[in-house]
C-alpha positions in Angstrom: 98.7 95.1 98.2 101.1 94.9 95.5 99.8 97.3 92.3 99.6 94.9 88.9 101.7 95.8 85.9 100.4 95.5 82.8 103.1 95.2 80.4 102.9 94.8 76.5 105.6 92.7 75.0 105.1 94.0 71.0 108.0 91.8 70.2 109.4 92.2 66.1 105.7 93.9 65.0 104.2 97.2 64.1 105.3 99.5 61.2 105.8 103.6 62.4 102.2 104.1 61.1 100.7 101.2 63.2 103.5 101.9 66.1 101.9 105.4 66.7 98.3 104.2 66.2 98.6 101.9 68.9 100.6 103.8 71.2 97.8 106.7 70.7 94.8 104.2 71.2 96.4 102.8 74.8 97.0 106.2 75.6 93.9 107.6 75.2 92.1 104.6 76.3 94.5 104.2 80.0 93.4 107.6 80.6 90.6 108.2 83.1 89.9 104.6 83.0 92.9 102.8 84.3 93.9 104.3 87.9 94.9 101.3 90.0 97.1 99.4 87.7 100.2 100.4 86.0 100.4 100.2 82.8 103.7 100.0 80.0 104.7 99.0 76.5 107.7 97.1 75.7 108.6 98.2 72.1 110.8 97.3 69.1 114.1 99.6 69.5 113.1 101.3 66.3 110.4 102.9 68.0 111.8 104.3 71.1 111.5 107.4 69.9 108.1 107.5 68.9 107.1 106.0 72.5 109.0 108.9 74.3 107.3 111.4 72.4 103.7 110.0 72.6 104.0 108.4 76.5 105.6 111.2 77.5 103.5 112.5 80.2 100.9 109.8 80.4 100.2 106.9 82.7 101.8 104.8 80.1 105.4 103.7 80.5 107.9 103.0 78.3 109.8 99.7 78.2 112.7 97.8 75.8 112.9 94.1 75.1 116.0 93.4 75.1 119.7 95.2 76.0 123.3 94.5 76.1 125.1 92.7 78.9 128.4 95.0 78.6 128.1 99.0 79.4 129.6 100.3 76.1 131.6 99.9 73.0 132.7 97.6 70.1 129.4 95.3 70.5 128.0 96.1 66.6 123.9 95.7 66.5 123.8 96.1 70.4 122.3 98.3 72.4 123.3 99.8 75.8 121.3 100.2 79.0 122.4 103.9 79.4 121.1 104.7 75.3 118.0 102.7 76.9 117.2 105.4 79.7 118.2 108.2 77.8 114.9 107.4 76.0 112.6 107.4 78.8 112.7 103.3 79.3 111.5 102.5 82.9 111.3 98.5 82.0 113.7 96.5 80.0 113.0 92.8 79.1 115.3 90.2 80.3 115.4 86.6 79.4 112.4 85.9 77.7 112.1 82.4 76.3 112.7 83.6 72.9 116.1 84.7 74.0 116.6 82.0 75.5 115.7 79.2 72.8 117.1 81.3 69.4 119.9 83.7 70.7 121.4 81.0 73.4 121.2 83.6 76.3 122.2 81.7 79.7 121.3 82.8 83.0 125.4 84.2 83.6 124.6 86.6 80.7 121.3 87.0 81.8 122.1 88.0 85.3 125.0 90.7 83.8 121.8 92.2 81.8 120.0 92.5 84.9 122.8 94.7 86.6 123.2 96.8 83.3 119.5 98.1 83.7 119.5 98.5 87.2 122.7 100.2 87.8 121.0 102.7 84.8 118.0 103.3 87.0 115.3 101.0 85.0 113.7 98.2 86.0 114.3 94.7 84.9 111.8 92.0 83.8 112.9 88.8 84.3 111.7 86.3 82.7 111.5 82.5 83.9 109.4 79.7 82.7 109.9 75.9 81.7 108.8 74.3 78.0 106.4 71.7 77.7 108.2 68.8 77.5 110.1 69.6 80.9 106.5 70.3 82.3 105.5 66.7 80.9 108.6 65.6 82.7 107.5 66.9 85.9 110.4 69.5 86.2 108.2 72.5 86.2 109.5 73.5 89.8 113.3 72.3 88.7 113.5 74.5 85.9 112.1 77.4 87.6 114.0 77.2 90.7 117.3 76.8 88.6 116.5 80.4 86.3 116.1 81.9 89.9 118.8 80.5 92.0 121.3 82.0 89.5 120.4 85.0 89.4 120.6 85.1 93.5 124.3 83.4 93.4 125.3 86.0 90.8 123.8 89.3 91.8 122.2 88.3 95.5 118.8 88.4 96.7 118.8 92.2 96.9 119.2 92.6 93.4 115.0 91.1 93.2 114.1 94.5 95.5 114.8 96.4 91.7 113.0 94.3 89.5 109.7 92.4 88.5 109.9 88.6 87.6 107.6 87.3 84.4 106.8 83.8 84.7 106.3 82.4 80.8 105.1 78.8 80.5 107.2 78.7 76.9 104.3 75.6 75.9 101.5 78.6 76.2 103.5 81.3 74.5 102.0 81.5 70.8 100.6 78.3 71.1 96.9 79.5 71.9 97.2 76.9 75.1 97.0 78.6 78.5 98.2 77.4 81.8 94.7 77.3 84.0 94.5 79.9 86.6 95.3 77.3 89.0 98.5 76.3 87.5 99.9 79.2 87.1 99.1 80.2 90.3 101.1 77.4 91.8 104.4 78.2 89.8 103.9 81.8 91.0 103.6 80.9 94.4 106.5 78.5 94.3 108.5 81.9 92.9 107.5 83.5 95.6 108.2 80.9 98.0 111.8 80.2 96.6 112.8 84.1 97.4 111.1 84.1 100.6 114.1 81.3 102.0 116.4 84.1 101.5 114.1 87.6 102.2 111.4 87.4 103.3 110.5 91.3 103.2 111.5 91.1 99.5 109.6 88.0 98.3 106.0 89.3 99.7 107.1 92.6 97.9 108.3 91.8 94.3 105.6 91.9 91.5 105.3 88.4 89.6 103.3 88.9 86.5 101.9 86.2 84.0 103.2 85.5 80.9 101.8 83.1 78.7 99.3 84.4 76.2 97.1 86.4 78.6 94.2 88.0 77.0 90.9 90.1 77.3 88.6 86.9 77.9 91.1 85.7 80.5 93.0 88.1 82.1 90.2 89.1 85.0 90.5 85.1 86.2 94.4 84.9 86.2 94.8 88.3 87.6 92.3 87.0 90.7 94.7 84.8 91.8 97.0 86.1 94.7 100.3 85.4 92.9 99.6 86.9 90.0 100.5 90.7 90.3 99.7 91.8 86.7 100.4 90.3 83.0 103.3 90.5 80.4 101.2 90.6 77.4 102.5 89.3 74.2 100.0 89.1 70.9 96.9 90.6 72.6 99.3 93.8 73.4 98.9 94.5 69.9 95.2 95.2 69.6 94.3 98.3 71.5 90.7 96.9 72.9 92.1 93.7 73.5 95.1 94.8 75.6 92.8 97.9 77.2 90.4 95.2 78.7 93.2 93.8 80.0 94.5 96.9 81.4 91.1 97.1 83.0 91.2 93.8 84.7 94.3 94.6 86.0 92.7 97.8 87.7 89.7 95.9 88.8 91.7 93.1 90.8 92.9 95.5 93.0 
């Protein structure tokens, strides 16, 4: 039985005040009520600090959203993987959609990210998913395969042994549209399938969570499904009850 991951992707939101009100309410409310599932928040850089102070010592991990594909040096605005663990990160965001779409990041640069936050002792979330008009298309499985197959070329299937993969439907990210239980099941099984040609072991191990606007009223249904090992949890992440009842979903499908 693989344990869920709850992870909250705050993306650009929160000001200090309402950083460390919400970091406080998820702690409090994780504790003695959350025991199956693991539980972490993906925070602006800005707060970093403010989520090693408050997580430290909870159930509640620390994550990043975003980090530099080179080690160190003259990359202005960048941040570095080892600056990263230094404040307590366990999870670092990879290749989110958003990346993707705005900031042109391919799946070379991508896959170098990966190695940065493994090789610093944090685990990577990578992030695959198609938009809608590729899923109108019918290259759902295409699309996804592609992300994945890269990443295996570049930094081999043993690399997925140190990292969770996030599948985002982009067309349900923001949009208030959710892929069905069903469907997103079927791409997460696919995942699963397509690392299973080349490990086995590794494939029936590796947590695939569900990305595309999970939220309290659906999360217990999408997290039944036996693909779906948890949630990356974008606007509902930033409502303490709403993201909690997700956190308690996630204990309750195990």
């Amino acid at each position: 039985m693989r344990q869920p991951l709850i992870a909250g992707n705050w993306k650009m939101n929160g000001t200090r005040a309402s950083a460390e009100a919400l970091m406080r309410a998820v702690v409090e409310g994780v504790s003695g009520t959350v025991g199956k599932a693991e539980v972490a928040l993906c925070v602006p850089f800005v707060f970093l600090e403010l989520g090693e102070r408050l997580l430290a010592g909870s159930a509640v991990h620390l994550g990043a959203q975003n980090v530099c594909s080179e080690p160190g040096g003259a990359y202005t605005g960048e941040i570095a993987a080892t600056m990263l663990k230094e404040f307590g990160c366990r999870y670092v965001i990879c290749g989110h959609s958003e990346r993707r779409e705005y900031y042109g990041e391919t799946d070379e640069l991508i896959a170098k990210k990966l190695v940065r936050v493994t090789e610093s002792g944090m685990r990577p979330i990578l992030c695959v998913g198609e938009t809608l008009e590729q899923r109108e298309q019918g290259f759902t499985q295409t699309v996804v395969a592609s992300q994945i197959d890269a990443i295996i070329a570049a930094n081999g299937i043993e690399s997925f042994a140190q990292m969770e993969i996030a599948y985002e439907p982009v067309w349900a990210i923001g949009t208030g549209r959710t892929a069905t239980p069903e469907q997103a099941q079927e791409v997460q099984s696919f995942i699963r399938a397509r690392l299973a040609e080349h490990d086995k072991v590794i494939a029936e191990k590796i947590r695939i969570l569900y990305g595309g606007s999970m939220k309290a009223g659906n999360a217990a249904e999408l997290l039944a499904m036996p693909d779906i090992d948890g949630g990356l949890v974008g606007g509902a992440s930033l409502v303490a009850e709403e993201f909690l009842a997700i956190c308690r979903a996630g204990d309750a499908s195990v």
